[in-house]
PDB file with SEQRES, HELIX, SHEET and CRYST1 records, atoms N, CA, C and O in Angstrom:
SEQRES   1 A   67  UNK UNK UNK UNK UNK UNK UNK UNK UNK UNK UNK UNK UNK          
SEQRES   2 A   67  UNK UNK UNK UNK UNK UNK UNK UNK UNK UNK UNK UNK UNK          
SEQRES   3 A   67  UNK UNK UNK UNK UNK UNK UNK UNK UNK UNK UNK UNK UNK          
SEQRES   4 A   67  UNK UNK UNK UNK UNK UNK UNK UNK UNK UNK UNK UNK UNK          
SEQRES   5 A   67  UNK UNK UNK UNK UNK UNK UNK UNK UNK UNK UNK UNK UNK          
SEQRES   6 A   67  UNK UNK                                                      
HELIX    1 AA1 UNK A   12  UNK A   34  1                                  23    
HELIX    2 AA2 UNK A   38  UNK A   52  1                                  15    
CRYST1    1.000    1.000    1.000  90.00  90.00  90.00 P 1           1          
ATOM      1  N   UNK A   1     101.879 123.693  51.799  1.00  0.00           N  
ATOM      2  CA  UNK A   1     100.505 123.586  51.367  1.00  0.00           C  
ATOM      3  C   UNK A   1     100.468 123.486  49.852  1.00  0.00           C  
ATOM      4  O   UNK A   1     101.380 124.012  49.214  1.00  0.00           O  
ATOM      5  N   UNK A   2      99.255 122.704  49.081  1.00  0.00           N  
ATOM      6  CA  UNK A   2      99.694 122.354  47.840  1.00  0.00           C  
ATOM      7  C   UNK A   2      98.209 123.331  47.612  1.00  0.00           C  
ATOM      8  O   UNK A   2      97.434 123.876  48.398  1.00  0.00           O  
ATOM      9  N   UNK A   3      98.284 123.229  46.190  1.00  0.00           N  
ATOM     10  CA  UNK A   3      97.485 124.075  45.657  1.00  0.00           C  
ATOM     11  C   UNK A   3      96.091 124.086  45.529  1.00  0.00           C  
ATOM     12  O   UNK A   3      95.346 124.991  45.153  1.00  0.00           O  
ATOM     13  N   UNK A   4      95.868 123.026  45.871  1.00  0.00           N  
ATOM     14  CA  UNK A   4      94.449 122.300  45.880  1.00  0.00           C  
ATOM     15  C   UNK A   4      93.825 122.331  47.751  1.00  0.00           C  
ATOM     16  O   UNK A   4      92.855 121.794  48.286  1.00  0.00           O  
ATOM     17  N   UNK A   5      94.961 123.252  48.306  1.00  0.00           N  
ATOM     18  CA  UNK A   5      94.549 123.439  49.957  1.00  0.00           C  
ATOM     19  C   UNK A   5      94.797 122.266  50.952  1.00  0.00           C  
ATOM     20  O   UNK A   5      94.975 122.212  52.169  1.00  0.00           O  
ATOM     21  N   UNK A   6      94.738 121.375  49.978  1.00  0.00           N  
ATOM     22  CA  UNK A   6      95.090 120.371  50.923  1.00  0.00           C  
ATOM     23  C   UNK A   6      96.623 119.651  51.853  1.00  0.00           C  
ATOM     24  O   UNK A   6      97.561 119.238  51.172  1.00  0.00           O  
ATOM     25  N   UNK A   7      96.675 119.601  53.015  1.00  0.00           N  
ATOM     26  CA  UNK A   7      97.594 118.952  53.579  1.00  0.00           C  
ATOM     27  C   UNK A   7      97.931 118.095  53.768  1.00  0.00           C  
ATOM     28  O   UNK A   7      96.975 117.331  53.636  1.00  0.00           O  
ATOM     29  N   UNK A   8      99.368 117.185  54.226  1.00  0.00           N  
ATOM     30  CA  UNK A   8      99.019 115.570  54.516  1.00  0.00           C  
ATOM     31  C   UNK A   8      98.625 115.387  56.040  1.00  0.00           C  
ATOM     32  O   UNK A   8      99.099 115.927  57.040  1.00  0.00           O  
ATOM     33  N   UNK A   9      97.796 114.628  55.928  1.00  0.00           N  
ATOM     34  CA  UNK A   9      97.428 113.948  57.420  1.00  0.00           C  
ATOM     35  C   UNK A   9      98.119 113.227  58.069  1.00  0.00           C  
ATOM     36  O   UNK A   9      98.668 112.357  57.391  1.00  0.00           O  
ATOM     37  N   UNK A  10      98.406 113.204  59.452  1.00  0.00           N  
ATOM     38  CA  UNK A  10      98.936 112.354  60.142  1.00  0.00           C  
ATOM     39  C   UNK A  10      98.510 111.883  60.895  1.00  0.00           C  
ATOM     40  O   UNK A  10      98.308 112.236  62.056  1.00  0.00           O  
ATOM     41  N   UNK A  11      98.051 109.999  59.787  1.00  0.00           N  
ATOM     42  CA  UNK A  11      97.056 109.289  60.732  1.00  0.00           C  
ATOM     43  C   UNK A  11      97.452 108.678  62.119  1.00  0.00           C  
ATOM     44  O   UNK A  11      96.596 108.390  62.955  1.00  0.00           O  
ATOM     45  N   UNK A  12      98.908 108.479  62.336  1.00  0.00           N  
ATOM     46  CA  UNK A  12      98.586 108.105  63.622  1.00  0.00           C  
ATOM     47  C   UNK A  12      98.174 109.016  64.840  1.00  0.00           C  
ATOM     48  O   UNK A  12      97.794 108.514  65.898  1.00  0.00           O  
ATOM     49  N   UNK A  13      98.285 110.660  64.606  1.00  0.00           N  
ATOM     50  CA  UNK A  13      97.328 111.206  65.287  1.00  0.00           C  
ATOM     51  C   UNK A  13      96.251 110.934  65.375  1.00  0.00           C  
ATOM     52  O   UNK A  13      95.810 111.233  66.484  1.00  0.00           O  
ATOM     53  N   UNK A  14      95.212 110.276  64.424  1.00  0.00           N  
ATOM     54  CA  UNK A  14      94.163 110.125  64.465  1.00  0.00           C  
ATOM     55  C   UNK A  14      93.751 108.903  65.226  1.00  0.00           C  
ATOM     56  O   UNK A  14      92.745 108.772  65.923  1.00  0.00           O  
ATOM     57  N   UNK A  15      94.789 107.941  64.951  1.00  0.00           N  
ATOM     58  CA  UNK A  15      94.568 106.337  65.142  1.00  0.00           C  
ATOM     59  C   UNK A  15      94.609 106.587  66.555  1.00  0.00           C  
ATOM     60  O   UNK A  15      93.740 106.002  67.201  1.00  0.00           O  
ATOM     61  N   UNK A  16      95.576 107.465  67.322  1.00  0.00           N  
ATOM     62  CA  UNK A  16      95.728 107.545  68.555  1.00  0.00           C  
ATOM     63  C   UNK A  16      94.392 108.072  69.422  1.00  0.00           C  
ATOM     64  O   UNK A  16      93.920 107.313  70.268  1.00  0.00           O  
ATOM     65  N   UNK A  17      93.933 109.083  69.244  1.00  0.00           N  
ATOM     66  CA  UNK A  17      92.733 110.061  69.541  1.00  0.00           C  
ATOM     67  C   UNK A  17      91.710 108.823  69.679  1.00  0.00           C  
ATOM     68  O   UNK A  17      91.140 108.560  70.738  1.00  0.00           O  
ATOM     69  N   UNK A  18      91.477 107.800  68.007  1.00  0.00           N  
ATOM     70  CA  UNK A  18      90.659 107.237  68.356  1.00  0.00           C  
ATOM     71  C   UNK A  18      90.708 106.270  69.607  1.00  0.00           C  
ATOM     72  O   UNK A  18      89.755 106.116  70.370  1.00  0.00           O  
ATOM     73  N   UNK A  19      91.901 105.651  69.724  1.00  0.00           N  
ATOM     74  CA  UNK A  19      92.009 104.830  70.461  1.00  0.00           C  
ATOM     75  C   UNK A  19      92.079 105.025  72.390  1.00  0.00           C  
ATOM     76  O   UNK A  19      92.019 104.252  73.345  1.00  0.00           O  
ATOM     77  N   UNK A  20      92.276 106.904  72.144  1.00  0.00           N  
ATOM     78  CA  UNK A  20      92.389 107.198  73.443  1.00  0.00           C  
ATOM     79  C   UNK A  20      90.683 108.013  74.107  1.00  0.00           C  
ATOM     80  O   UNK A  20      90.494 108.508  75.218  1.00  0.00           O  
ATOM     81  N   UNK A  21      89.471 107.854  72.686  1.00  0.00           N  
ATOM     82  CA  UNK A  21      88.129 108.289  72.857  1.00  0.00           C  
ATOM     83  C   UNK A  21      87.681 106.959  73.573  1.00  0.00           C  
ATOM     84  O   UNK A  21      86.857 106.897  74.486  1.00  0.00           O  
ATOM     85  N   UNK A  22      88.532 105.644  72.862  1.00  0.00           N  
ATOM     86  CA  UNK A  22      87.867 104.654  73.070  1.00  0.00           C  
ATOM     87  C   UNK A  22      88.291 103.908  74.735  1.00  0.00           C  
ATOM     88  O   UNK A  22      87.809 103.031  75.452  1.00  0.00           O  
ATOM     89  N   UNK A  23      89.314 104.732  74.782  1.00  0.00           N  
ATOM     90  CA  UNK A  23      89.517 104.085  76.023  1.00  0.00           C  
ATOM     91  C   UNK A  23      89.220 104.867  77.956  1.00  0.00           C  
ATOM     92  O   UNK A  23      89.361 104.515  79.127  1.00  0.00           O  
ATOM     93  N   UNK A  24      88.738 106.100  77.128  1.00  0.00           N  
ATOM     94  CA  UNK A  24      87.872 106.886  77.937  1.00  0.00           C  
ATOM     95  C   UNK A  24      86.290 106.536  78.046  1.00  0.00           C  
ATOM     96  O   UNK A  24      85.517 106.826  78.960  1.00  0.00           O  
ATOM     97  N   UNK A  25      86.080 105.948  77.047  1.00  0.00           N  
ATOM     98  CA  UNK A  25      84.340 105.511  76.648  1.00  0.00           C  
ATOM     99  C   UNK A  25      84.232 104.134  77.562  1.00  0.00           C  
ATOM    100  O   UNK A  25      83.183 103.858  78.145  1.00  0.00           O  
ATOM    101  N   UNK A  26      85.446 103.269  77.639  1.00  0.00           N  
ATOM    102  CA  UNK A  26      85.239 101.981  78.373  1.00  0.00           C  
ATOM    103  C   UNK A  26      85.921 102.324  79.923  1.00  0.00           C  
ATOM    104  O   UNK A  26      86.259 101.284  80.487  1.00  0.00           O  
ATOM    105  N   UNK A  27      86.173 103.496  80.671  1.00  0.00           N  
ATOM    106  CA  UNK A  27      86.832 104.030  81.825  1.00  0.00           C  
ATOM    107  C   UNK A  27      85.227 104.031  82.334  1.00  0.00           C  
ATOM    108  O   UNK A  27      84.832 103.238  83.189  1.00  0.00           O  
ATOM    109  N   UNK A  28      84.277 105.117  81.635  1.00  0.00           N  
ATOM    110  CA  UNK A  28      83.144 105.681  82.117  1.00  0.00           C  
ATOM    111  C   UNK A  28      81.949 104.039  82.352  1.00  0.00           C  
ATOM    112  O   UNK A  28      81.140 103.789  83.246  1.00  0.00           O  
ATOM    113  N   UNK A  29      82.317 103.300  81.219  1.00  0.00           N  
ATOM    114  CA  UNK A  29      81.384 102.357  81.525  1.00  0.00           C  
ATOM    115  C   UNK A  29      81.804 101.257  82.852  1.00  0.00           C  
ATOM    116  O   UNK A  29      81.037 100.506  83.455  1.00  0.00           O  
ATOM    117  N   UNK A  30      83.262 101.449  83.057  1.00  0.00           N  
ATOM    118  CA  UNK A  30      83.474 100.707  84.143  1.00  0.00           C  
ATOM    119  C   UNK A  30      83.271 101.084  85.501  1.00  0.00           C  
ATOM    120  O   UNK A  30      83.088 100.480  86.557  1.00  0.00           O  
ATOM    121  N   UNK A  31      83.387 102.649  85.029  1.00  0.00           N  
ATOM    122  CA  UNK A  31      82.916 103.210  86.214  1.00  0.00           C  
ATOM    123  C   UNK A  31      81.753 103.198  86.895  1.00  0.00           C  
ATOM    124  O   UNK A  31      81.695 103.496  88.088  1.00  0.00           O  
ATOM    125  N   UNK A  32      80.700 102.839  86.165  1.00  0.00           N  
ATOM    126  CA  UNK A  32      79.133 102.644  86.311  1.00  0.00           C  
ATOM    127  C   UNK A  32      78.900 101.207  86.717  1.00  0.00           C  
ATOM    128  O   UNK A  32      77.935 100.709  87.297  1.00  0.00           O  
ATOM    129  N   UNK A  33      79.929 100.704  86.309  1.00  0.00           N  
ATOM    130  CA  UNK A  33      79.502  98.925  86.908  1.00  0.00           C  
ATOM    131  C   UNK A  33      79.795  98.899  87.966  1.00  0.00           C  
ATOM    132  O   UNK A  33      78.961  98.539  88.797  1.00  0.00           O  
ATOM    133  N   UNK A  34      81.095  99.270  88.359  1.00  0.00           N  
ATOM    134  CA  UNK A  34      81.793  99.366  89.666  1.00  0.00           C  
ATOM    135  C   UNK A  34      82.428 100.099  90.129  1.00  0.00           C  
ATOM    136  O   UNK A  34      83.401  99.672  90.750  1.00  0.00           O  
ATOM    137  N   UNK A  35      82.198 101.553  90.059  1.00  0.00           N  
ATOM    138  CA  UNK A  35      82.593 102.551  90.650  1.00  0.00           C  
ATOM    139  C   UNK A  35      81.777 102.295  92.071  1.00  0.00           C  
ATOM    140  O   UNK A  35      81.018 101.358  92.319  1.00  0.00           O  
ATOM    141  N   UNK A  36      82.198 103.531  93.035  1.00  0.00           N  
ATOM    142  CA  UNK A  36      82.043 103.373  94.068  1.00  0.00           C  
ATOM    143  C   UNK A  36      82.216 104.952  94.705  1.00  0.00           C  
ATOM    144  O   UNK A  36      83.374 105.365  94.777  1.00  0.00           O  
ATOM    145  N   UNK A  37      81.371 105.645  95.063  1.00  0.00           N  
ATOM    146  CA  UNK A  37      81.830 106.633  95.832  1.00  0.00           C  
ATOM    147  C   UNK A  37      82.617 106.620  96.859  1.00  0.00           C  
ATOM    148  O   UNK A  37      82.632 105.614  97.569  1.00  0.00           O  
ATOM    149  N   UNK A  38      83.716 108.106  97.262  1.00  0.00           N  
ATOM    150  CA  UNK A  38      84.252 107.964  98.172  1.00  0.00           C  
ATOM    151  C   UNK A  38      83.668 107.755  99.284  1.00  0.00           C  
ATOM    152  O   UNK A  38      84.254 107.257 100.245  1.00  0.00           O  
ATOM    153  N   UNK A  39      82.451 108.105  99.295  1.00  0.00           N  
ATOM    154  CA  UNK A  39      81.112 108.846 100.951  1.00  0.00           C  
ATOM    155  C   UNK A  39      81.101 106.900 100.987  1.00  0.00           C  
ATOM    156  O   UNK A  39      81.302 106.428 102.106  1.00  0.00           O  
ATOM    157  N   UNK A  40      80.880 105.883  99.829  1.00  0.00           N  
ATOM    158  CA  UNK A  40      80.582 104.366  99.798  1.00  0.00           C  
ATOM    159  C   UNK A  40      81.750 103.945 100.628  1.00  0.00           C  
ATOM    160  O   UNK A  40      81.616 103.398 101.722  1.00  0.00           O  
ATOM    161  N   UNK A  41      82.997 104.240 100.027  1.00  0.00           N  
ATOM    162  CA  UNK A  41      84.319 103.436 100.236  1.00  0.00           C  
ATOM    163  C   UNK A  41      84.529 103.589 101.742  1.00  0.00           C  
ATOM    164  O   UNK A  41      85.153 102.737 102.373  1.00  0.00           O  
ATOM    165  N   UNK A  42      84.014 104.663 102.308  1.00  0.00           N  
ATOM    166  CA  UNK A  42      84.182 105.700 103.730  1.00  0.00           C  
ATOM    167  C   UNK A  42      83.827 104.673 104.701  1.00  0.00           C  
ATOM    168  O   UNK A  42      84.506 104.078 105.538  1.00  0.00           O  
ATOM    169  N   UNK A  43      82.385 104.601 104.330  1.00  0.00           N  
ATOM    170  CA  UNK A  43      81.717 104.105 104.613  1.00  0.00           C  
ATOM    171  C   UNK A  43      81.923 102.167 105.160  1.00  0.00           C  
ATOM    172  O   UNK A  43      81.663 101.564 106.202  1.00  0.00           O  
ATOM    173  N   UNK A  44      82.307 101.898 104.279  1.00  0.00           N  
ATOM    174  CA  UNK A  44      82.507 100.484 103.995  1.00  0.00           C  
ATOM    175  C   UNK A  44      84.098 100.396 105.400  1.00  0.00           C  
ATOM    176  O   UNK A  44      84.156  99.611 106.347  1.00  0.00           O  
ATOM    177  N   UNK A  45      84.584 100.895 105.225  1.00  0.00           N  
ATOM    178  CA  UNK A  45      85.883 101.100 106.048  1.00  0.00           C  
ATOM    179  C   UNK A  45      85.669 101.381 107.583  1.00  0.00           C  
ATOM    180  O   UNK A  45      86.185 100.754 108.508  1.00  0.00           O  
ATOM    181  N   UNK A  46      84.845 102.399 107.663  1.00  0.00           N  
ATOM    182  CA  UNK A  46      84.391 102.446 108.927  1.00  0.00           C  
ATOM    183  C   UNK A  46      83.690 101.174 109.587  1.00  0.00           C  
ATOM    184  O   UNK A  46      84.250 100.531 110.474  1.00  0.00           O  
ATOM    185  N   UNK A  47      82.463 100.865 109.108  1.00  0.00           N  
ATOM    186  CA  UNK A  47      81.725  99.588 109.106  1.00  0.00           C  
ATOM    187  C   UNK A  47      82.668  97.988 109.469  1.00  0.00           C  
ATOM    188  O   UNK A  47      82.342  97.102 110.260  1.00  0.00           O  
ATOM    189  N   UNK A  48      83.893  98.058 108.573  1.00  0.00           N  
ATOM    190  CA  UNK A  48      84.969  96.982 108.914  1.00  0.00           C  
ATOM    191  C   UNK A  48      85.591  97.149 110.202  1.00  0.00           C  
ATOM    192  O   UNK A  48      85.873  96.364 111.107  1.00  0.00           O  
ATOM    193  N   UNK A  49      85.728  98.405 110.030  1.00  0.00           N  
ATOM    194  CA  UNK A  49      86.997  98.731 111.185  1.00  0.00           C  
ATOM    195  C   UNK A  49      85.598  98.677 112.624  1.00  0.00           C  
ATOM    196  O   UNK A  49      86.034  98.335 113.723  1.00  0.00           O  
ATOM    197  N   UNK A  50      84.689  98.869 112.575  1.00  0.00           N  
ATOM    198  CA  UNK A  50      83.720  98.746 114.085  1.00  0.00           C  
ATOM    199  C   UNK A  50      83.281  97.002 114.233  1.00  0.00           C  
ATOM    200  O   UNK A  50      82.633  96.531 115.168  1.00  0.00           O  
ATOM    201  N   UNK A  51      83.760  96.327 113.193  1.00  0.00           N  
ATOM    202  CA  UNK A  51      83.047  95.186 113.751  1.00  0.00           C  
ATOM    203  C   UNK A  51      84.444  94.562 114.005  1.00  0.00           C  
ATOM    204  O   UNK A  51      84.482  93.945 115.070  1.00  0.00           O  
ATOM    205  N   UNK A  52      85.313  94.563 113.476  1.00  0.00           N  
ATOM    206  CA  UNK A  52      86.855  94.299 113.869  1.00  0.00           C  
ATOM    207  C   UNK A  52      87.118  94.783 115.403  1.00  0.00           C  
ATOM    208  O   UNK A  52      87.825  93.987 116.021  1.00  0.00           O  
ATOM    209  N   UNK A  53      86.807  95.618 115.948  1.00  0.00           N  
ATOM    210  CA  UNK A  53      86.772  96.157 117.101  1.00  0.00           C  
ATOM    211  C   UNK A  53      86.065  95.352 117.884  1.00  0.00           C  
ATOM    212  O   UNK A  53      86.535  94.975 118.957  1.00  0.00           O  
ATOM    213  N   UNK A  54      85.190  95.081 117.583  1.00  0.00           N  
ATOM    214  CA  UNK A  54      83.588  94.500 118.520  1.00  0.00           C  
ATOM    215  C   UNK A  54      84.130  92.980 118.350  1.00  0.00           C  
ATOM    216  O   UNK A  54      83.740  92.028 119.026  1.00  0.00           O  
ATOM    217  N   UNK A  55      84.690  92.952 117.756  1.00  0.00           N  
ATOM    218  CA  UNK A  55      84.923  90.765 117.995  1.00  0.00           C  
ATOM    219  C   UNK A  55      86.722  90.780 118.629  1.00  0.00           C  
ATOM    220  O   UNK A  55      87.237  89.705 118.937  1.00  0.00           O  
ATOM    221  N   UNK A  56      87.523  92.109 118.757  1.00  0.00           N  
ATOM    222  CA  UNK A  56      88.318  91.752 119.374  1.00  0.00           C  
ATOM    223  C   UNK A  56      88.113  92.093 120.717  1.00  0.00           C  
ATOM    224  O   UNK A  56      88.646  91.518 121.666  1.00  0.00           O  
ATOM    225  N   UNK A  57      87.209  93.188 120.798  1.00  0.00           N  
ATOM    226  CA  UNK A  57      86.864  93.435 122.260  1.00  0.00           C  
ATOM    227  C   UNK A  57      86.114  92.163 122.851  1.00  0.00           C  
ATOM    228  O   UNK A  57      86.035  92.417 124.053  1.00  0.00           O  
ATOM    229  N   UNK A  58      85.614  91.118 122.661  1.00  0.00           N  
ATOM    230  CA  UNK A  58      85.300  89.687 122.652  1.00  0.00           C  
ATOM    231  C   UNK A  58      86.067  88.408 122.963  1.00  0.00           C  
ATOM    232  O   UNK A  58      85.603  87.463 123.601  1.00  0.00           O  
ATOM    233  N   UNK A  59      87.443  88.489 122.377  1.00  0.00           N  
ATOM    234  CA  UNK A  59      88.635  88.034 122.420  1.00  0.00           C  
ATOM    235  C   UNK A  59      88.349  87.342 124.098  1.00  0.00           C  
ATOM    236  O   UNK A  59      87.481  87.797 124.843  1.00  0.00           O  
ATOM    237  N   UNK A  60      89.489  85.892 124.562  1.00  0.00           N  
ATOM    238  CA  UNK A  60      89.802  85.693 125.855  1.00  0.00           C  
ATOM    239  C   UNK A  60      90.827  86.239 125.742  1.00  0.00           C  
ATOM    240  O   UNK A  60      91.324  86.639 124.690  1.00  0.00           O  
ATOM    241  N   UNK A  61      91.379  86.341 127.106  1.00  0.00           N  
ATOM    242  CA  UNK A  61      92.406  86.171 127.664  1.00  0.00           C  
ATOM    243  C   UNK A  61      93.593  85.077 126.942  1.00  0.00           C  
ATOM    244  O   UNK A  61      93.503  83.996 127.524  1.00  0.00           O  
ATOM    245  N   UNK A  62      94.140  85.060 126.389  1.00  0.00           N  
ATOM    246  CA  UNK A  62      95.334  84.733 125.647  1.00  0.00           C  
ATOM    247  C   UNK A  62      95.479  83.546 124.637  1.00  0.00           C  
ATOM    248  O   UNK A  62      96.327  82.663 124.508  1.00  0.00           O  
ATOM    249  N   UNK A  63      93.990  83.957 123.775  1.00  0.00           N  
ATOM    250  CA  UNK A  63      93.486  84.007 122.441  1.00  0.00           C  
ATOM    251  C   UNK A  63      94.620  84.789 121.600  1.00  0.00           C  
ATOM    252  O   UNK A  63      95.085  85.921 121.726  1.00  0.00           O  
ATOM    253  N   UNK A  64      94.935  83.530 120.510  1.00  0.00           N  
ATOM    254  CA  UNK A  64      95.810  84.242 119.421  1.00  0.00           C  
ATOM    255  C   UNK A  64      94.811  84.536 118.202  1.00  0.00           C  
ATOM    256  O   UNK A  64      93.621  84.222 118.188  1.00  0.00           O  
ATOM    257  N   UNK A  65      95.679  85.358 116.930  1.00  0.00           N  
ATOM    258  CA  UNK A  65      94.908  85.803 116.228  1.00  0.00           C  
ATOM    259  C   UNK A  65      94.632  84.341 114.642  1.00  0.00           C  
ATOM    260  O   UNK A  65      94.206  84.366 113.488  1.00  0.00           O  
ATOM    261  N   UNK A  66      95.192  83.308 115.588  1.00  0.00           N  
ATOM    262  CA  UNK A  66      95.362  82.387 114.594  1.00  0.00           C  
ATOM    263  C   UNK A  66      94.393  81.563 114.741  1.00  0.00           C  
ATOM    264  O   UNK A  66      94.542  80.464 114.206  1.00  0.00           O  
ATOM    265  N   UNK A  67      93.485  81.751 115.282  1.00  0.00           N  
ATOM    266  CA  UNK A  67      92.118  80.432 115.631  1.00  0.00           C  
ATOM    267  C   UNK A  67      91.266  80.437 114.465  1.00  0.00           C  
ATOM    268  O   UNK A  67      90.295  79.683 114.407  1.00  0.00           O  
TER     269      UNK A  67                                                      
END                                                                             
């Protein structure tokens, strides 16, 4: 410590912090565009998986999955 109280800084601590405020600040905004709750995602999965069901229960008799 010098006499005047002051220390040296170490900016790439700083440069870092900023860069890791900034990349938490653009996480939250992406999250708002297109986030998605889990109860949504649940949701969405179930919904696939019942109509996937309902058009193979539909299927003929020796219908491939390539039509």
């Amino acid at each position: 410590m010098t006499k005047d109280g002051s220390e040296p800084v170490n900016l790439n601590r700083y440069r870092k912090e900023k860069a890791r405020a900034e990349g938490k600040a653009r996480a939250q905004e992406n999250a708002v565009k297109f986030g998605r709750t889990k109860a949504q995602k649940d949701a969405e999965h179930v919904d696939a998986e019942r109509v996937r069901k309902l058009f193979d229960g539909h299927k003929r008799d020796g219908e491939d999955d390539k039509t």
